[in-house]
N, C-alpha and C positions, 0 to 999 in steps of 0.2 A: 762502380766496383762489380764484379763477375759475379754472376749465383753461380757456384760448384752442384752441379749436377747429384744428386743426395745416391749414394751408395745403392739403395736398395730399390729405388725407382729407375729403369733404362727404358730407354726407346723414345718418343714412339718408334714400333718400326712398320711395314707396311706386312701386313699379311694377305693371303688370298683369301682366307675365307673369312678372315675379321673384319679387313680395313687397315684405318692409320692403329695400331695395340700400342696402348701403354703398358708397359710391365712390372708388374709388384715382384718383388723375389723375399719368398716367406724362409727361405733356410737362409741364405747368407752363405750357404759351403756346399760341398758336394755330398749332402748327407739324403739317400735316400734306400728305397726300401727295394731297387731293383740293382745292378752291375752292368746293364746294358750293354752287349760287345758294341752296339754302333751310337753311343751317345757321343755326343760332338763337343760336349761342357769335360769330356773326359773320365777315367774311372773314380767309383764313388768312394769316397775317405773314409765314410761312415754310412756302412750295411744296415740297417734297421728296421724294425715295425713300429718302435714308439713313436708315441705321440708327445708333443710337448711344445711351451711355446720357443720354440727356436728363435724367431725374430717375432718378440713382444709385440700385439697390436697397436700398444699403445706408441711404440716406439716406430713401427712401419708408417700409420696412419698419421704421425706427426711428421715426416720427411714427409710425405704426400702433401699434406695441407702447405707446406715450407714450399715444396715444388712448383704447386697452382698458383701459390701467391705471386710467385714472380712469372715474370713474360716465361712462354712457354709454347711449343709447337700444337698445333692442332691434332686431337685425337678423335676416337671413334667408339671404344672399346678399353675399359681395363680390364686385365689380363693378368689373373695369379698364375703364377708359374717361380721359375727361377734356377737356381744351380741344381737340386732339388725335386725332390717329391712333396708339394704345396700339402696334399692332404695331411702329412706327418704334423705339419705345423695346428699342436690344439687349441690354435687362436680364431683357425680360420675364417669360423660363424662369426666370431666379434671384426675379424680384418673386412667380410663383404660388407656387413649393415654400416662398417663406419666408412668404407668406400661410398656406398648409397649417399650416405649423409653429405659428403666433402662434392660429390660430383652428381647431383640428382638427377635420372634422366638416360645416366652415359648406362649401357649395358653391362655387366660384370662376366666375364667369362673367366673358367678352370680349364688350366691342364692338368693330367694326372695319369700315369701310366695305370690307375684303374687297380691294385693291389691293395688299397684298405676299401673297398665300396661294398665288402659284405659286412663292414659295422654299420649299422644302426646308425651310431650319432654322427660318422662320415657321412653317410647319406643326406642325415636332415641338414647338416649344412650345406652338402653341393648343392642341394635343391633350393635354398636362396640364391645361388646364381642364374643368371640368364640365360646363357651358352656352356654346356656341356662339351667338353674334348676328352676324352676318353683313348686308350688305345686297347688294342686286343690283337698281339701280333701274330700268337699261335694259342691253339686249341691241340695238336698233338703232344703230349706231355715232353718225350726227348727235345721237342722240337723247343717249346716254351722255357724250358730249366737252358736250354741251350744258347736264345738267342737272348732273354731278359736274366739273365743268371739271378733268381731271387732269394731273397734273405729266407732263414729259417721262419720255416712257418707258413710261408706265404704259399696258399693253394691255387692252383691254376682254375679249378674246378668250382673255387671260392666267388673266383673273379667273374667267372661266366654268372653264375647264381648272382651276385651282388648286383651284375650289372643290369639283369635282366627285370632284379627288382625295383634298382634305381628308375629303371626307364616307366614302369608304372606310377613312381613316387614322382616324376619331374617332370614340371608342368611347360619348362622353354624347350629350346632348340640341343639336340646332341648329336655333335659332327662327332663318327669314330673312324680314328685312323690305322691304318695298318701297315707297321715298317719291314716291307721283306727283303731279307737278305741271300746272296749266291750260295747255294747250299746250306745254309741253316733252317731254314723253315719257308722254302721256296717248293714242298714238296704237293703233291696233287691230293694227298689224303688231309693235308694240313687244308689245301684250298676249300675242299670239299665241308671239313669241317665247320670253317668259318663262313661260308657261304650259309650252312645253315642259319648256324648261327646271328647272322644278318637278317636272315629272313623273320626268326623270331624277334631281336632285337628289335628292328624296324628304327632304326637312327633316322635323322634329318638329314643326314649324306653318309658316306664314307669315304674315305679319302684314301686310297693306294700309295702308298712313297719307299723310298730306298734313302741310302745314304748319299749324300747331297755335300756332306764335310766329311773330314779328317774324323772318324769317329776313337771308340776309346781305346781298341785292341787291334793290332794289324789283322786276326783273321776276318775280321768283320770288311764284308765286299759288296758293292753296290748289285743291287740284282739287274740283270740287262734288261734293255725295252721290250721282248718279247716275252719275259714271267711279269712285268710289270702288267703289262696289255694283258698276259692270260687273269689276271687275279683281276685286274678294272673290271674285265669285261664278267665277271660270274661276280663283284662284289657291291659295281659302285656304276651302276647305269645313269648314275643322275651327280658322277662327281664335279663335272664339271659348272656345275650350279652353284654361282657366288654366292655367298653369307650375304644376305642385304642387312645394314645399318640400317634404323631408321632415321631420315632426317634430323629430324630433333634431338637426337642422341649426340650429333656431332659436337666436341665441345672445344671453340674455336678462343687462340687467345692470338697475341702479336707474334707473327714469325721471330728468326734468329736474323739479324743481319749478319750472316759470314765477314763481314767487308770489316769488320771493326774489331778491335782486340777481346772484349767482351766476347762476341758470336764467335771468334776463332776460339777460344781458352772452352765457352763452352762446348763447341762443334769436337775439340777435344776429348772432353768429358766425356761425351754421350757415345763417340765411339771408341773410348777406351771401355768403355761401361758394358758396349755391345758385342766388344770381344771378348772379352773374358768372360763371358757366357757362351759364344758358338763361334768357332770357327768361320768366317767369309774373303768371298774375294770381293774386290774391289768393285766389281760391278752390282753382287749383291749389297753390300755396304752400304751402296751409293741408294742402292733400290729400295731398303729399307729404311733407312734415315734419312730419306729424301733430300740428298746432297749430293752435288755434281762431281763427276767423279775424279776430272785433274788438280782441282786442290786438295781432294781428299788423296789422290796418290800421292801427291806434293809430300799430304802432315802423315801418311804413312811409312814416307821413306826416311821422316826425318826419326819419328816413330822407331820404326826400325833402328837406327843409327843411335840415338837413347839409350838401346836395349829396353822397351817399353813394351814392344810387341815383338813378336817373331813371325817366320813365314815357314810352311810348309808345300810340299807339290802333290795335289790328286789327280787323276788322268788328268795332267797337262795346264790342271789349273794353277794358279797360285793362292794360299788357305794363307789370312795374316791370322792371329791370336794370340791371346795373353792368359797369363793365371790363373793354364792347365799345370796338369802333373808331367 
């Protein structure tokens, strides 16, 4: 009989600076505390600061334990994140130590657009994580209200102070990343800015990126390779420097056999699961769920014909996804 792929667990998928990520998704909806023109999960349902347990730990942590028990892909890394701003969820302290528990060993890393990290009690729970992801996409203020469109309240000014204290308070690794976009915060005052701001920071990398999907808002445009290179080259000398796992971290169970109705129903699951979180094309698909890619175009077109997923075109690619707005 098939495990169905539990809701709130997706991936693994392959990242570059994690490894194989398992992914926890602590909202369950599109509820977070930014509006991002370029997020690729789509615009947010619900604007917010609060905290609250949105997806119960006890209820997350029990799909996880249901997950591991049965055959499962090899991992590297779990990974809070999800539809979502993970920090909102005020479970989170109890979500890492009972991940600790369920997978001893495997690393814990946060995503987190970086907007609650001047509370106090946010902090002391990121700082039980392992790996810190952080972003910080603008320091000039038009530019910041412009390209992370933030809920009331939320200071930009807050987020630099928060972060700068976190990094004194946090004892692992924190990769910060920067998403710039074609004329929203692609400007030399704004570079300038965050350059310093790097300097004090002092992350374990930074990582340069643009939009890569179909993000939330048409004006939102990928920055070209030549602001991409201006901003590497003054922010992230050392980005190309992989995340190492450590060995022992890896936590290895039975592959999937695709070849049998079980591995296809689940190979289903996990990339309905992966779409309706972000936007890909079939070669990334393939790349991150480590699946070949002509059966996977095969269950996408049938996919497709369902009406299960859809398909959009960004320069020239083709973007499949599901259970955006």
């Amino acid at each position: 009989m098939p495990v169905e792929h539990p809701g709130l667990i997706f991936g693994p998928v392959r990242s570059g600076r994690l490894g194989a990520s398992l992914g926890l998704d602590l909202l369950s909806a599109k509820i977070c505390s930014f509006d991002c023109l370029y997020c690729e999960v789509g615009a947010t349902r619900a604007l917010t600061t609060k905290r609250k347990p949105y997806v119960p730990a006890d209820k997350l942590l029990g799909e996880l334990a249901y997950w591991l028990f049965h055959d499962h892909p090899e991992f590297e890394v779990v990974t809070l994140g999800g539809m979502g701003e993970p920090t909102l969820n005020s479970d989170m302290g109890r979500i890492i130590e009972g991940v600790r528990e369920l997978v001893p060993g495997v690393p814990v890393a946060v995503l987190t657009n970086s907007s609650l990290v001047a509370d106090p009690q946010v902090r002391a729970e990121l700082c039980q994580a392992d790996i810190l992801l952080p972003s910080m996409d603008a320091l000039v203020p038009v530019e910041f209200n412009a390209v992370n469109r933030p809920a009331e309240g939320v200071s930009m000014v807050d987020i630099r102070r928060g972060l700068l204290q976190l990094r004194k308070e946090f004892t692992g690794r924190m990769y910060l990343e920067v998403l710039v976009l074609a004329g929203v915060n692609d400007s030399e005052e704004n570079l300038e800015r965050l350059a310093a701001f790097c300097a004090e920071l002092a992350p374990d990398r930074v990582d340069v990126t643009t939009m890569t999907r179909p993000g939330a808002y048409p004006q939102a445009l990928p920055a070209p390779p030549a602001t991409l290179e201006r901003f590497r080259q003054r922010l992230c000398p050392l980005t190309a420097c992989p995340a190492e796992v450590p060995e022992k971290a890896r936590h290895f169970a039975p592959g999937l056999d695709n070849s049998t109705v079980d591995g296809l129903q689940t190979m289903n699951m996990r990339v309905l699961d992966s779409l309706a979180r972000r936007p890909q094309t079939v070669s990334g698909l393939a790349s991150a769920l480590g699946l070949p890619e002509e059966p996977l175009r095969n269950l996408l077109d049938e996919l497709l014909r369902r009406g299960l997923v859809k398909a959009t075109e960004l320069q020239g690619d083709i973007f499949y996804f599901c259970g955006r707005n």
